[in-house]
Each structure stands twice: as C-alpha cells, then as structure tokens.
N, C-alpha and C positions, 0 to 999 in steps of 0.2 A: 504494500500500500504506500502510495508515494503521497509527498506533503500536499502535492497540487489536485489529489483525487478529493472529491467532494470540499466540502467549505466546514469552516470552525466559525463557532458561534459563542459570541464570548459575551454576557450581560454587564453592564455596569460600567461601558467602554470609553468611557468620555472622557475618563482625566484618571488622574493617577496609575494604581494600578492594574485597572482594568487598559489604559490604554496604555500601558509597558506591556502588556499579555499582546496587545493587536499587533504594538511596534514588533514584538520579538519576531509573533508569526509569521508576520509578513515578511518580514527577513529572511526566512525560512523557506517561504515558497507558497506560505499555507494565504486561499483566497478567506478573506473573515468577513463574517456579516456578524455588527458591533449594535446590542440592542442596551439604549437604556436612553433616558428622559429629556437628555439633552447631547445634538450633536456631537461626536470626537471633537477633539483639542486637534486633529490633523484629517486630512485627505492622501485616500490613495488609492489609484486605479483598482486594486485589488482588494481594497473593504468597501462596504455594502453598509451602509447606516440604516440601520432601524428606530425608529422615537417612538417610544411606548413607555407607560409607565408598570412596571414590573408589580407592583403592590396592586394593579387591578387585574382580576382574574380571566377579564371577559379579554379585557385586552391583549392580556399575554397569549389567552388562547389562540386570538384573531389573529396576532403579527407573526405567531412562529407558524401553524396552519398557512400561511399565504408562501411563508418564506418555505418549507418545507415542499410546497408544492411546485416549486420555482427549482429549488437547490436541492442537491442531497447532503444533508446535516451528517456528518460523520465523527465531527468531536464539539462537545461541549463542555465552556467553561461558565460556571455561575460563580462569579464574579460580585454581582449588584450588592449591595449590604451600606445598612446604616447602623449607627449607638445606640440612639435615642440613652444615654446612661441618667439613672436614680440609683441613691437608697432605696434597700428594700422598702423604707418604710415611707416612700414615696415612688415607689414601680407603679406602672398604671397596668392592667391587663388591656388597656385599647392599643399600648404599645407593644404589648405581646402578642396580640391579635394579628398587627400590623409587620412583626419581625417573623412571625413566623408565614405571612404570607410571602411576603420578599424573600424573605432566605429559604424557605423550603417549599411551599407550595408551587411559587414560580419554576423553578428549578422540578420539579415531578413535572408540571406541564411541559418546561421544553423536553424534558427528556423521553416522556414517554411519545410524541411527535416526532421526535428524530429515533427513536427504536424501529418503526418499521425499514426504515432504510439501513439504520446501520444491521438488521440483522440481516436481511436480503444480503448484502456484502459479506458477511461473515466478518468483518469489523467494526468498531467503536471504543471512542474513547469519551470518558465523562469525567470531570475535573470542579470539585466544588473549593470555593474559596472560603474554609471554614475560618478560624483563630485562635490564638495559642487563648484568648480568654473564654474557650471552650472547658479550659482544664478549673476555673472557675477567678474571679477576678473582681476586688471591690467596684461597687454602681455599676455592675453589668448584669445585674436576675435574669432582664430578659434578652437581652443579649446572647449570652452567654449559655441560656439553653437553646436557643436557637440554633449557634454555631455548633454546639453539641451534640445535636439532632438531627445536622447533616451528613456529620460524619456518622452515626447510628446510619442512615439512609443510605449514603453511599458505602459501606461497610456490606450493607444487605444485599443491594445492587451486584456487587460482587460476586455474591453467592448466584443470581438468580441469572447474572447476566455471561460467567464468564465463558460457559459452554458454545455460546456465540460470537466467541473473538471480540468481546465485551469488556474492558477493563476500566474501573470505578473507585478513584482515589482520590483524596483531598489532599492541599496544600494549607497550614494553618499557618500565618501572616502572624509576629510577634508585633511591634509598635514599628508601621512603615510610615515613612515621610509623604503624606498624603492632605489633601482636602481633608475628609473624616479625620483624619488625626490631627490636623492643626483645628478642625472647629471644637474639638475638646482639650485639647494642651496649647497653648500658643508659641507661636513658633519664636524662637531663640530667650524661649521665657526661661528661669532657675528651675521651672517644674522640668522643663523640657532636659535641661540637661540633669538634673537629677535620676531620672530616668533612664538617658541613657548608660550613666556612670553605673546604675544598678542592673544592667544586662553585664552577662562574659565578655560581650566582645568589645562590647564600651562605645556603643554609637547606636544612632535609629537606623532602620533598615530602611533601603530604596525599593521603591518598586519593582526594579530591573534584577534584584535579588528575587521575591516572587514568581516573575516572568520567568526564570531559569529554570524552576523548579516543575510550571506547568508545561513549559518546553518538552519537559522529557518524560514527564505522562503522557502527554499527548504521540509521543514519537510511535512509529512503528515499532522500532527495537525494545521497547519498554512491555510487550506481549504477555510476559512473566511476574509482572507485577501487576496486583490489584488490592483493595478493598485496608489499601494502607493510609495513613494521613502521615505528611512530613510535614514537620515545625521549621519554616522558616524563620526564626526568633533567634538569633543571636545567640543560642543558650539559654532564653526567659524561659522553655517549660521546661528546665531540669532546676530554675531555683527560685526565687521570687523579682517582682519587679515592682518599683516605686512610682506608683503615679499621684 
C-alpha cells in the first residue's frame, strides 16, 4: 500500500497540531482531506478542506458521507479536541456531554464510514489523538475521561478490526506548544516555564514531535502494531507534571 493510494483524513487540521499531522503527510506523499471548523493555516494542491463542526453529529455524519463517497478514506486521524478545564467541584456535565461528542462520538462516525473501504482493500489505518492527561491530571474530570475513553475505543478497534489489515493506535500528546495550550497556560508566563522545568526532558513539546509519531502508525510498514497508545510527553507519564 503506497502513501499516494486512497486519502488520510485528519480532524482538527487548522493550526497546531493537527496541521503539523497534514504538513508531515503531505511531505510524504499522502493526498489529506483536513476536517474541522475553521480553514488550514496553509494551502496545498494535495489537501482537501472540509468546514464542519465536529461536536455536531448530523454534521459530521453529512461531511464524511459526501467525502467518503468522492475519496477512498484509508487512514484516519482524530485529531479535533478541546479543555474546557474545572475543579471537580465546578465540572459541568454539558461539558462532558460536549467532550465526549468531539472526542469520541465524532471519531466512531468517521470511522465507521471509512471501514467499508478500508476493509474492501484489506487495509486501514486509524490514529486517535488521545493525552498523557488520560492517565489523570488536576481541572481535567472531563477531559481526561474523555481522552481515556478513546484509547479504551481504539484498544477494542484493534481486536475487532485487525483480521482486516486494520490497525488502531493512539498517540497521547504531553503539554505541546499549541492554540489549546496557550489558551490555558500563557505563553512565556513563570506557569509556563514551571512546567516545562517539571517534564524529563525540560521543554514543551512541538507539534512536529506528535506528527512523527502519527507518521509511523499510519505507514505501511507499521502492519505489526496495533491497539497501542504512545506518550509523546517528554517523560510526563512516567512522573508528575506542574501546571
């Protein structure tokens, strides 16, 4: 299976990390159709913009159904994800409601749209962008099960899918240099660098760090792995981190 057979679809593509995932593809060879709310931060003959908003259900159904009809979807990354961070004793359940449609419900609809093609091929690749504050992380209740819940998902995915050259692995993001992370730490604040002085490797992570990661799920020669999550976090889930 070469990188230029079928299109990668990657949610949340606008900026940050989601658009280091398009940048890397496309370097690669791979054609990407980039779905989420607002435009890429770039253009390029070989991505495909989709404007949907991912937390509406009807929508999501609508935009991958057209695009699935058009392209054959052969890898997926979900990408999209917001904080919304409280105390527990200020969590709202409308924001759980809301996290677990974006982060997982979304993600079950594109996926299960792109299974009839990717099983016809006897390939697929599926890639959720979980986080290391899955393993659990002050003002993240519902955050935090959320991203914990995909990885359960894709963990299962695994079992059900890999008999069809199906492979379904997460990539879990420690503190990357992003939009979502500057609208909750600001950027070159003392929180900021506290933080990063409390990772092993002593800095926040780039996007382009992430991108590497879903690079090689997604690859052909990656066949032998499935139903794994890798921590891109600098060493934060083997100890604690200061935010």
């Amino acid at each position: 299976m070469r990188n230029e057979d079928g299109i990668a679809l990657v949610t949340g593509a606008s900026a940050g990390i989601g658009a280091a995932i398009c940048r890397r593809l496309i370097e690669e060879g791979y054609r990407v159709a980039a779905l989420s709310r607002r435009a890429p931060e770039f253009r390029h003959e070989n991505l495909i913009a989709v404007n949907v908003d991912l937390a509406d259900r009807r929508a999501t159904r609508e935009a991958v159904a057209s695009l699935a009809s058009q392209e054959q979807i052969l890898r997926v990354v979900h990408n999209a994800g917001v904080i919304r961070p409280a105390p527990v004793e200020e969590a709202k359940a409308e924001d759980l409601d809301y996290l677990v449609e974006l982060h997982l419900s979304a993600m079950l609809t594109i996926v299960q749209a792109a299974l009839p093609t990717m099983k016809a091929a006897g390939f697929g690749r599926i890639v959720g962008i979980s986080s290391r504050g899955a393993l659990g992380l002050e003002t993240r209740t519902n955050y935090s099960a959320s991203k914990a819940g995909m990885i359960a998902m894709l963990r299962t995915w695994a079992l059900e899918l890999g008999k069809h050259g199906i492979t379904s692995n997460c990539v879990a993001p420690g503190p990357v240099e992003s939009e979502m992370f500057y609208d909750v730490i600001p950027s070159g604040s003392e929180r900021e660098a506290r933080l990063a002085a409390s990772i092993p490797v002593r800095r926040i992570g780039k996007p382009e760090d992430v991108a590497h990661a879903v690079s090689y799920f997604l690859s052909p020669a990656a066949s032998f792995v499935t139903g794994q999550t890798l921590f891109v976090c600098g060493g934060a889930s083997i100890g604690s981190i200061v935010i």
